[in-house]
The first five atom37 places (N, CA, C, CB, O) and aatype in JSON, in Angstrom:
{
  "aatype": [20, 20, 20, 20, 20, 20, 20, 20, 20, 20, 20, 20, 20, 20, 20, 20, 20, 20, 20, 20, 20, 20, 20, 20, 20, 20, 20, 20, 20, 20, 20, 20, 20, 20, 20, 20, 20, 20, 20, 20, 20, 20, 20, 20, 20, 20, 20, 20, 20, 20, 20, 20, 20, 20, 20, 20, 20, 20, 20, 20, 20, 20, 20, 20, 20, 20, 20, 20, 20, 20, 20, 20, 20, 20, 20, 20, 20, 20, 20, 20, 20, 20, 20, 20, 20, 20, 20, 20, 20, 20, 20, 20, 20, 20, 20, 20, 20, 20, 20, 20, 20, 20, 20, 20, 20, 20, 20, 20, 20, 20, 20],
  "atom_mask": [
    [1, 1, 1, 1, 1],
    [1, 1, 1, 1, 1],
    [1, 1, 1, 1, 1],
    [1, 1, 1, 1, 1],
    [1, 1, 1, 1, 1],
    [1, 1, 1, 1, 1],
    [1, 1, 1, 1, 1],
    [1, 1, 1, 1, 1],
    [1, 1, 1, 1, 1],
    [1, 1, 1, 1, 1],
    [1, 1, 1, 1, 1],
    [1, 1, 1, 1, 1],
    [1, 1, 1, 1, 1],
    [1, 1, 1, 1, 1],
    [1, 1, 1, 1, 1],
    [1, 1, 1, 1, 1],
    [1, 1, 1, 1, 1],
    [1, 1, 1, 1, 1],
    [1, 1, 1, 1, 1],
    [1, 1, 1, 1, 1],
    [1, 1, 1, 1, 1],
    [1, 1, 1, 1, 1],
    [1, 1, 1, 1, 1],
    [1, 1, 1, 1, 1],
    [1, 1, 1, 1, 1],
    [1, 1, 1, 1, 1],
    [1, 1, 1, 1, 1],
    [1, 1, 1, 1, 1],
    [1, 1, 1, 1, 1],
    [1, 1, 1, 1, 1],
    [1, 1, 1, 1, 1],
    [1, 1, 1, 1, 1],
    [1, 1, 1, 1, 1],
    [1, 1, 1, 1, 1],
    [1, 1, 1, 1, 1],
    [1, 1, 1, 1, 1],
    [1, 1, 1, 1, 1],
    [1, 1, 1, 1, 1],
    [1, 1, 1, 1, 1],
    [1, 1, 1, 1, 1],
    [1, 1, 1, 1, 1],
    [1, 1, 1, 1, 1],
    [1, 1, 1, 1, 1],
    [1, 1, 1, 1, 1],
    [1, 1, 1, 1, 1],
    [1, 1, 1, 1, 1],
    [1, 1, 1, 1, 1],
    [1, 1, 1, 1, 1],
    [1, 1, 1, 1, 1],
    [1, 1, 1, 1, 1],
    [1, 1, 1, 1, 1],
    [1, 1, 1, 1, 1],
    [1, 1, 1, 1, 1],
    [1, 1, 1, 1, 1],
    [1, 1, 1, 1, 1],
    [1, 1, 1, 1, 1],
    [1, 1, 1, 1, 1],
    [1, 1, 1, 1, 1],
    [1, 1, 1, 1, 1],
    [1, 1, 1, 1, 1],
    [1, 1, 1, 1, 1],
    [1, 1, 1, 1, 1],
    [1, 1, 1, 1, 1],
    [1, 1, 1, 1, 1],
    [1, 1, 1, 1, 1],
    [1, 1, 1, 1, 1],
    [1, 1, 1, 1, 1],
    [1, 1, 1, 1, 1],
    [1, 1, 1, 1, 1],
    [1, 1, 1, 1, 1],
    [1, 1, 1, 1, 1],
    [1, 1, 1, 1, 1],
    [1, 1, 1, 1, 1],
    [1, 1, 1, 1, 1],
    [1, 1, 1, 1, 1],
    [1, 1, 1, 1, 1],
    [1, 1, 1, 1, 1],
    [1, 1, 1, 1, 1],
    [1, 1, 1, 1, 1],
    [1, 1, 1, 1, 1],
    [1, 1, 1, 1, 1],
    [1, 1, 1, 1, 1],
    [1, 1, 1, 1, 1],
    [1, 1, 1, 1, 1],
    [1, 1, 1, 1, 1],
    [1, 1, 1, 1, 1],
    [1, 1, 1, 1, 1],
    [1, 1, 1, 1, 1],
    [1, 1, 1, 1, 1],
    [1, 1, 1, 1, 1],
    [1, 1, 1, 1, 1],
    [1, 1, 1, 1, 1],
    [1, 1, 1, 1, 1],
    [1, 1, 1, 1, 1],
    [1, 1, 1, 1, 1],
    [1, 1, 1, 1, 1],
    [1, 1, 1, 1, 1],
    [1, 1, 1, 1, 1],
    [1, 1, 1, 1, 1],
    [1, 1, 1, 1, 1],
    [1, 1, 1, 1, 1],
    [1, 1, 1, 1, 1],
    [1, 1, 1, 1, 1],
    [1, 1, 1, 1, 1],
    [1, 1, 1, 1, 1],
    [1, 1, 1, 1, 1],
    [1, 1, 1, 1, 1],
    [1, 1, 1, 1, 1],
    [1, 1, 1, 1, 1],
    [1, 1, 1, 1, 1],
    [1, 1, 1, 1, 1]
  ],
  "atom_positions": [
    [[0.85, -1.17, 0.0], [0.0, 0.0, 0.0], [0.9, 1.24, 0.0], [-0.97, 0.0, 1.23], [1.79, 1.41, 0.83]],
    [[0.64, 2.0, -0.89], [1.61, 3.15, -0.74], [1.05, 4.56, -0.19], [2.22, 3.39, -2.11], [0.06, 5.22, -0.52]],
    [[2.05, 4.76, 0.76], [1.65, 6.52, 1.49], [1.51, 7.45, 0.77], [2.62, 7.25, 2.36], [2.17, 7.64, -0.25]],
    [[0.76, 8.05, 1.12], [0.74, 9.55, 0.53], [1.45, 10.67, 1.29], [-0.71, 10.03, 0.43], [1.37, 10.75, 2.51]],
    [[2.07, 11.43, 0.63], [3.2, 12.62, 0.7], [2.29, 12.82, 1.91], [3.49, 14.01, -0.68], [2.56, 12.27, 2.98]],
    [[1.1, 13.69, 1.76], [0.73, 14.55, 2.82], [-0.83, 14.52, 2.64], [1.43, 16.07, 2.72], [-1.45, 14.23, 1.62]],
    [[-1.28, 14.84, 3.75], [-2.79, 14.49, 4.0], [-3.42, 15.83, 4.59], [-2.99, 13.13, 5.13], [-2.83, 16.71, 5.22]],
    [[-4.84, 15.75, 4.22], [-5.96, 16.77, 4.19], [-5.88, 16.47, 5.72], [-7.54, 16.5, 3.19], [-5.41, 15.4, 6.12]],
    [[-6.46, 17.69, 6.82], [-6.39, 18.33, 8.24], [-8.02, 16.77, 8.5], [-6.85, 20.9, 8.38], [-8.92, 16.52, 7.69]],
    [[-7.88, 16.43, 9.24], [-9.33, 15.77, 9.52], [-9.88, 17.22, 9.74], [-9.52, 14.52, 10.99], [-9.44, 18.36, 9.88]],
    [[-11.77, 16.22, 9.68], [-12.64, 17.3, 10.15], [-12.55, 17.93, 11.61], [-13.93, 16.8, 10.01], [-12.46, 17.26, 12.64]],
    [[-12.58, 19.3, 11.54], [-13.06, 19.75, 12.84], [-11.82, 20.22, 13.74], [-13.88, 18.57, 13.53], [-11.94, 20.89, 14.77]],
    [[-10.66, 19.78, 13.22], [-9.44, 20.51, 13.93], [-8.67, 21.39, 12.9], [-8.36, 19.4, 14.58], [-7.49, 21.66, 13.12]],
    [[-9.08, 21.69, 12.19], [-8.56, 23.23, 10.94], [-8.36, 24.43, 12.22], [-10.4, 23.98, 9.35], [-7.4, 25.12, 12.54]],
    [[-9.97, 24.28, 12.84], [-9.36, 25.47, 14.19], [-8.15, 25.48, 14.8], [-10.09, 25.41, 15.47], [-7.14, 26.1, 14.49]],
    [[-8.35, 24.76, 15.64], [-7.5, 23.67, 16.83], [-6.07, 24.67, 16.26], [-7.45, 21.25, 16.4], [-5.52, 25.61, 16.84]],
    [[-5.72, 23.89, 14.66], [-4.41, 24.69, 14.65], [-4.32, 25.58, 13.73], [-3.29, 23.95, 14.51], [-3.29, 25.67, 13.06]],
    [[-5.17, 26.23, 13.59], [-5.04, 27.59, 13.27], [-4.73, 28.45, 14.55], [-6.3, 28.05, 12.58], [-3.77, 29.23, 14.59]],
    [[-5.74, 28.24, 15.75], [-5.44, 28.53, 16.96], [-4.72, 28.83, 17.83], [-5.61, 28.18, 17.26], [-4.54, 29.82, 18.54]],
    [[-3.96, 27.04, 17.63], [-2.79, 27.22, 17.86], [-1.28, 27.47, 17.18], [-2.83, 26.54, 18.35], [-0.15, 27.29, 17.62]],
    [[-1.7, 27.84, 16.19], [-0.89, 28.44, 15.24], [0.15, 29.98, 15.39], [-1.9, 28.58, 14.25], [1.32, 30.35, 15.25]],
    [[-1.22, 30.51, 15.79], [-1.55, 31.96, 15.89], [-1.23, 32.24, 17.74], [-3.46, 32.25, 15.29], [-1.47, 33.32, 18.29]],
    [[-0.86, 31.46, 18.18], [-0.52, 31.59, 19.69], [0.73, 32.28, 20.29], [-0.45, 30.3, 20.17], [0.95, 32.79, 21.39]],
    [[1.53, 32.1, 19.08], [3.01, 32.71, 19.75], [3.06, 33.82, 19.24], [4.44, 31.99, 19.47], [3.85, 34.64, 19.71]],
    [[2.27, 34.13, 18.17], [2.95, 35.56, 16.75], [1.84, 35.74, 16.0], [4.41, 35.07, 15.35], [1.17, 34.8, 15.57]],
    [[1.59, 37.01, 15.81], [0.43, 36.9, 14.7], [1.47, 36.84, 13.28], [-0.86, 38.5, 14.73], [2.6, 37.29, 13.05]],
    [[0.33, 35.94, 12.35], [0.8, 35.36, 10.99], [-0.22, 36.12, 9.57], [0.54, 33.4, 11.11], [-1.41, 36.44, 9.63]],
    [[0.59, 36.23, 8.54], [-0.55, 35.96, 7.44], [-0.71, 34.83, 7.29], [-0.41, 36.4, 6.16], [0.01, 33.97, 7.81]],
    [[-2.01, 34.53, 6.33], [-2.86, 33.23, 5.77], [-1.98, 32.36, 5.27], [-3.92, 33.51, 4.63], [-1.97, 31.17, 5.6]],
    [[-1.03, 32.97, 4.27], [-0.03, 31.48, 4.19], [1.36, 30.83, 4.45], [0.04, 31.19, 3.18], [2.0, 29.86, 4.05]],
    [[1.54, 32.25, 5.66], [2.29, 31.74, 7.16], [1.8, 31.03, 7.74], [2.51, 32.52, 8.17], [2.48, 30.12, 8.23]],
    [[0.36, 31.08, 7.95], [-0.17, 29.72, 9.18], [0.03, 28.68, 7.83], [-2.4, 29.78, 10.13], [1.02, 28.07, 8.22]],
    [[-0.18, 28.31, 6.97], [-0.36, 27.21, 6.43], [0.98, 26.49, 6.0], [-1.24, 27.44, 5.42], [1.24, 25.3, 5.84]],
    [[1.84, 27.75, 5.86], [3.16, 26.73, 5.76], [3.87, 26.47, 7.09], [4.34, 27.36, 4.76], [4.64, 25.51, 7.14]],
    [[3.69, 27.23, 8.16], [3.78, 27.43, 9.27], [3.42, 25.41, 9.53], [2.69, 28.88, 9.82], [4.37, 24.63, 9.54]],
    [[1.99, 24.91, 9.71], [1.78, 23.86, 10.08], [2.03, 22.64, 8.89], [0.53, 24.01, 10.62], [1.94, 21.45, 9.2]],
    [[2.31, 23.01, 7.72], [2.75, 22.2, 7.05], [4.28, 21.85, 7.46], [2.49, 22.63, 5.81], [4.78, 20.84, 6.96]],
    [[5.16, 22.77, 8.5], [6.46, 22.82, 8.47], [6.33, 21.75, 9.79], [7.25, 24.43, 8.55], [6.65, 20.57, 9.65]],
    [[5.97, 22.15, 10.73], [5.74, 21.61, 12.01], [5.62, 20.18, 11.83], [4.55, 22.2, 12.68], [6.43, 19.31, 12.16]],
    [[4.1, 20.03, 11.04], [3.66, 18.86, 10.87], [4.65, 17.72, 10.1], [2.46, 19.12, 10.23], [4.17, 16.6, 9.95]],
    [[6.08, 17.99, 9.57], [6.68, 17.79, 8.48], [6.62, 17.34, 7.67], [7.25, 17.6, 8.46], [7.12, 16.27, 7.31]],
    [[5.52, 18.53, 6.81], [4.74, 17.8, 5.4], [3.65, 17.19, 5.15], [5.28, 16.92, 4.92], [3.11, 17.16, 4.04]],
    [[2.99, 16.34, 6.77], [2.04, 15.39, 6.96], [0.65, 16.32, 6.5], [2.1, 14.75, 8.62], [-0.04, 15.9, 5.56]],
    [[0.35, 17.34, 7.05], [-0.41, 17.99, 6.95], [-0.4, 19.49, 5.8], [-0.5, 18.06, 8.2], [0.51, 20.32, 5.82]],
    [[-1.51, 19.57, 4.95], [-1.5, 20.57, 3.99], [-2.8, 21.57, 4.18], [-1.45, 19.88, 2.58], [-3.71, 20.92, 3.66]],
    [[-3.12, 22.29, 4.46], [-4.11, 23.18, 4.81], [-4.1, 23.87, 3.17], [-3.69, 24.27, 6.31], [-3.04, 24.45, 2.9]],
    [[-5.23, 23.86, 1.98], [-5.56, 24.37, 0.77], [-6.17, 25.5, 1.13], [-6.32, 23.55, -0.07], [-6.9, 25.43, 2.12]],
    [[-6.05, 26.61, 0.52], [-6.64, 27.81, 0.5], [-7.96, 27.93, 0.58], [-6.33, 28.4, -0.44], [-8.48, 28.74, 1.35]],
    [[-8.77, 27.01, -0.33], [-9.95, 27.02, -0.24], [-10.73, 26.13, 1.55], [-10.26, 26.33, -1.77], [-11.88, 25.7, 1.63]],
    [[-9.97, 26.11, 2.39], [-10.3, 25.57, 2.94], [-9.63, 27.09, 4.5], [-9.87, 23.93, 2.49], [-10.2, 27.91, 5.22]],
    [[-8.56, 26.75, 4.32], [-8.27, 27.84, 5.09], [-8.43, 29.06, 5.47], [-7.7, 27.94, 5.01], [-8.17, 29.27, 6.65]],
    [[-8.88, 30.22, 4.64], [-9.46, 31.42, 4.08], [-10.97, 31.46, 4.76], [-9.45, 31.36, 2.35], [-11.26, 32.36, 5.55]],
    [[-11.74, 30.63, 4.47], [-12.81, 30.65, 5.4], [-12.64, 30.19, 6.96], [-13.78, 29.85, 4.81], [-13.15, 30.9, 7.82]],
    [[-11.95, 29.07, 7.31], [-12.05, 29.01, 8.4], [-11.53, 30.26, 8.83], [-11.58, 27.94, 8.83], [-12.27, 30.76, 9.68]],
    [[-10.46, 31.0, 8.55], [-9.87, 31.99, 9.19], [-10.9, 33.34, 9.04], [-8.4, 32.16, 8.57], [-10.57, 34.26, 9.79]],
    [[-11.99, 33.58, 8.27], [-13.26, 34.43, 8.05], [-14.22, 34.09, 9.37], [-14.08, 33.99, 6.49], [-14.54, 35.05, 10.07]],
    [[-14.67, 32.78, 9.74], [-15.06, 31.87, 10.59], [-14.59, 32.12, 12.04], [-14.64, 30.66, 10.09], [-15.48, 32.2, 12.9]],
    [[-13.27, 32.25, 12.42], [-12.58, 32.42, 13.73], [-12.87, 33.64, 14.14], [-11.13, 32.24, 13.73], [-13.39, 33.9, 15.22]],
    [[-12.42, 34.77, 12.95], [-13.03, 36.01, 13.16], [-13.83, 36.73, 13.68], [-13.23, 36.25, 12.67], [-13.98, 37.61, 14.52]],
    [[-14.51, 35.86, 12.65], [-16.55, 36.12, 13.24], [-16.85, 35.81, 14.45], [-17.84, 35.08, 12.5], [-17.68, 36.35, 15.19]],
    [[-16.03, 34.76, 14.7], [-16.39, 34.2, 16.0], [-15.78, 34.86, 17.24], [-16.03, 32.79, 16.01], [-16.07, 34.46, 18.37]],
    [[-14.87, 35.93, 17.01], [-14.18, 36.9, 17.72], [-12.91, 35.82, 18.5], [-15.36, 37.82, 18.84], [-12.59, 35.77, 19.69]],
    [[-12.49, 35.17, 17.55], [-11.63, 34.17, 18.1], [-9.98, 34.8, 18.05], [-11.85, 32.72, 17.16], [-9.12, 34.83, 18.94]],
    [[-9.95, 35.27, 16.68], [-9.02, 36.01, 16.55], [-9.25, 37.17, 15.87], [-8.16, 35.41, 16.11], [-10.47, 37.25, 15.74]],
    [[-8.56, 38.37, 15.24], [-8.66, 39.6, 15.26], [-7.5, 39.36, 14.01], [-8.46, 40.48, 16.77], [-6.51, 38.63, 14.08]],
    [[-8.04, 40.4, 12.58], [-7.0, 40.62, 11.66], [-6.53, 42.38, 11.61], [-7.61, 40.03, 10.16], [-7.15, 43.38, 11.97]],
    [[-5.3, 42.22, 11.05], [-4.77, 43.67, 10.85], [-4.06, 43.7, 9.39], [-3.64, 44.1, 12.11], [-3.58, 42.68, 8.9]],
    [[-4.03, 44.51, 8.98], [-3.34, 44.56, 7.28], [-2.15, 45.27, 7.63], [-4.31, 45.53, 5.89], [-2.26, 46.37, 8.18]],
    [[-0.71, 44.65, 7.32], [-0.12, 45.27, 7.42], [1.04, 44.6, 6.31], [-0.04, 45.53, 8.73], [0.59, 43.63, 5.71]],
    [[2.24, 44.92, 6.0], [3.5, 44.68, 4.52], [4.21, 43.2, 5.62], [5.27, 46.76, 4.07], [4.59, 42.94, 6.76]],
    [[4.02, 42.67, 4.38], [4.72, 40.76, 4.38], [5.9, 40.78, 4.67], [4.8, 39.78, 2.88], [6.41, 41.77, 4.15]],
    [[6.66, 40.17, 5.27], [8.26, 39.73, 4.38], [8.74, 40.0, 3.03], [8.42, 38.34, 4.23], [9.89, 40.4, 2.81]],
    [[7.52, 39.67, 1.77], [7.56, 40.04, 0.87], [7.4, 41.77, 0.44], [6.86, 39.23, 0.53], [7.99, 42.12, -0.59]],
    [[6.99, 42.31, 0.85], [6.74, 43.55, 0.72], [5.54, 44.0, 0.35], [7.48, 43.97, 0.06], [5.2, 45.1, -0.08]],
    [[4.55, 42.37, 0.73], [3.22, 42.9, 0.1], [2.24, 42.81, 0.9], [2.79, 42.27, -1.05], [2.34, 42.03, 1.85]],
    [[0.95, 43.63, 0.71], [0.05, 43.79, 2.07], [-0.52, 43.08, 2.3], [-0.74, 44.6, 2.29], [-1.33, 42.88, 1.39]],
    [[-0.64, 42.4, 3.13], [-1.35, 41.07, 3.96], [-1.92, 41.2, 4.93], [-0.62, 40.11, 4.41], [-1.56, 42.07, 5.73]],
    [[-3.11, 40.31, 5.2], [-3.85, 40.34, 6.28], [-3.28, 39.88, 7.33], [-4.89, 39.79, 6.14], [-3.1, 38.67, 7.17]],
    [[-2.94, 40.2, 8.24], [-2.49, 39.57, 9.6], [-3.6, 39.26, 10.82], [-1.45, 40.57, 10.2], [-4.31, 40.1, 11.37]],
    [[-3.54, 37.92, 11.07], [-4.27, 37.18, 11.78], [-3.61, 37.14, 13.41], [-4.36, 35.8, 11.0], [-2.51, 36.63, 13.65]],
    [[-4.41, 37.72, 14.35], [-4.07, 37.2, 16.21], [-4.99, 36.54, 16.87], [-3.89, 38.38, 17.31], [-6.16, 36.37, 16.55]],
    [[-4.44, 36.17, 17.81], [-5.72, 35.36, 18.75], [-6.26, 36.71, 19.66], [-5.0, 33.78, 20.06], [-5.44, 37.59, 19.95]],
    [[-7.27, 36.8, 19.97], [-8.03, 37.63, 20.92], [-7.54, 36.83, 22.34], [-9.85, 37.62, 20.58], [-6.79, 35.86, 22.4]],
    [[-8.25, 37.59, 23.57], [-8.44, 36.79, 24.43], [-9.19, 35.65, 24.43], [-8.71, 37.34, 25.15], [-8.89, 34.55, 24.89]],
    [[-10.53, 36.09, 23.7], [-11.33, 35.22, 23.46], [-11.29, 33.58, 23.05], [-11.79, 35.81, 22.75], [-12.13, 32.74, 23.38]],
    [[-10.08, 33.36, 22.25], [-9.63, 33.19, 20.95], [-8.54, 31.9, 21.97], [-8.88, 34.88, 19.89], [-8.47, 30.68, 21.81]],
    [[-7.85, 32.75, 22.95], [-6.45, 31.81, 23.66], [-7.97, 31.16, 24.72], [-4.52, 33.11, 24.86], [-7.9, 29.94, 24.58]],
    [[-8.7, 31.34, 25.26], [-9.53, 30.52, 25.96], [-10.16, 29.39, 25.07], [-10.54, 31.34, 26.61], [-10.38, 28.27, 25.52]],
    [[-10.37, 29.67, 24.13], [-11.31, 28.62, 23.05], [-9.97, 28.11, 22.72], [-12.45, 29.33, 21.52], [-10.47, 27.09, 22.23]],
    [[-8.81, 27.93, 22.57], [-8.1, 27.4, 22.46], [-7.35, 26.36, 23.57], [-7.7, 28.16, 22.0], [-6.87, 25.24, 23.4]],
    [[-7.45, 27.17, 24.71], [-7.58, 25.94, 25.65], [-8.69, 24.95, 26.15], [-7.24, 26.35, 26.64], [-8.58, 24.01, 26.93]],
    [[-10.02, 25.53, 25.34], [-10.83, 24.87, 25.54], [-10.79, 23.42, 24.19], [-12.0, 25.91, 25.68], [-10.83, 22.24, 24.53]],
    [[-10.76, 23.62, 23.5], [-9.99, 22.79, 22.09], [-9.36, 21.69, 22.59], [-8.74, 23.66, 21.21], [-9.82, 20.57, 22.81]],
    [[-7.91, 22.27, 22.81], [-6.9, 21.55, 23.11], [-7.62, 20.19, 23.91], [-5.84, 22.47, 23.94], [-7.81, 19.02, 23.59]],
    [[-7.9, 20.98, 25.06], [-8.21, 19.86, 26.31], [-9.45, 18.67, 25.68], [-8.98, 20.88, 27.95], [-9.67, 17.63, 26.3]],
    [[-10.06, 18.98, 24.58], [-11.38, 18.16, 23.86], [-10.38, 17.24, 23.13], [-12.63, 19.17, 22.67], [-10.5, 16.02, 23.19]],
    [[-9.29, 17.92, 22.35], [-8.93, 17.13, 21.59], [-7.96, 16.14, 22.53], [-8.38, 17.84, 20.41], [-8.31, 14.96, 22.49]],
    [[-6.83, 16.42, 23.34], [-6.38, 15.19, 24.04], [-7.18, 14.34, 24.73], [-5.54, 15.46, 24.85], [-6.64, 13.25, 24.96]],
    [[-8.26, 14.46, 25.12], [-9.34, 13.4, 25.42], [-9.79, 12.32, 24.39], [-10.54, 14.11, 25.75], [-9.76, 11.1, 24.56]],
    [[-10.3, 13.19, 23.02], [-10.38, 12.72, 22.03], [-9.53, 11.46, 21.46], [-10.3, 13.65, 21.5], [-9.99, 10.33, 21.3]],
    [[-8.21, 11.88, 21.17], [-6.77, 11.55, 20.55], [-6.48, 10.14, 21.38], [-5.44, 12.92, 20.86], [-6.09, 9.06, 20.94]],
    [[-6.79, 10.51, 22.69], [-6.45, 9.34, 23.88], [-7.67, 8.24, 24.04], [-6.25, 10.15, 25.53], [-7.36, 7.08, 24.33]],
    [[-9.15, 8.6, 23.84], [-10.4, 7.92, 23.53], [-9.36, 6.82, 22.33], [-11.96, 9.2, 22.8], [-8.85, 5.74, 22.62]],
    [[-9.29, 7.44, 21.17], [-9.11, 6.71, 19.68], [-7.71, 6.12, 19.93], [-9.15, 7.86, 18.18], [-7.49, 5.11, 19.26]],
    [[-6.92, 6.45, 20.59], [-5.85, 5.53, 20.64], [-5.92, 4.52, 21.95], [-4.52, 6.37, 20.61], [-4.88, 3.87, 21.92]],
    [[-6.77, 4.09, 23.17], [-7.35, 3.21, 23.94], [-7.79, 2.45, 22.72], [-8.42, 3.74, 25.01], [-7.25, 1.35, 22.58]],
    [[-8.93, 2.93, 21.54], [-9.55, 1.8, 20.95], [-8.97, 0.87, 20.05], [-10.49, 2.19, 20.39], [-9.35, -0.24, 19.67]],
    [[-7.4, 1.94, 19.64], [-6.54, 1.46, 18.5], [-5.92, 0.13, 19.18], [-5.32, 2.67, 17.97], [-5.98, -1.02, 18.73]],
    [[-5.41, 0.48, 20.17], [-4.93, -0.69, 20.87], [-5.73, -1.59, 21.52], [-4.14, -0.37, 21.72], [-5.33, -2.7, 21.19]],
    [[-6.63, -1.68, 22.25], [-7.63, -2.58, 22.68], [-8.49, -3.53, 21.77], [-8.45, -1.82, 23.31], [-8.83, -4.71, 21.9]],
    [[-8.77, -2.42, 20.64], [-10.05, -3.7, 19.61], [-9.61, -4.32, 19.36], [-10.83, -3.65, 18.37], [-10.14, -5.23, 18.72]]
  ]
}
């Protein structure tokens, strides 16, 4: 069976690390994405069409907060932070998902 290079975010944690993405530094849109493609090393690819809204989505949700300001590149970009709001829903996340992660790996090994 052969692997694949790199794999789509499962459902429902695109937040999670965007979230925690955005925790140490605010980023543009495809700073966080190469950002967790780097981390992840490679495993994970976040597509524009997928990312761009969630990060519209966090917003709304007053999760994080954007500012426009000049790239690395020299070009104007949206810059993405976590709110306060934003680092609480993120520890609220986190703590769902290691429950989660630890649920599915009890069953990996047990069934």
């Amino acid at each position: 069976m052969a692997r694949r290079a790199t794999s789509e975010v499962l459902p429902g944690t695109l937040d999670l690390l965007i979230l925690r993405t955005l925790q140490s530094a605010p980023l543009h849109g495809w700073a966080i994405s190469e950002r967790i493609q780097q981390i992840s090393e490679d495993v994970l690819q976040i597509n524009q069409g997928s990312l761009y809204p969630a990060l519209h989505r966090l917003e709304h949700q007053g999760w994080i907060e954007a500012e426009w300001a000049v790239s690395e590149l020299g070009r104007r970009a949206k810059y993405y932070q976590l709110t306060v709001s934003g680092r609480c829903q993120l520890s609220i996340e986190a703590l769902e998902w290691e429950r989660m992660s630890a649920a599915i790996g009890r069953v990996m090994k047990l069934a």
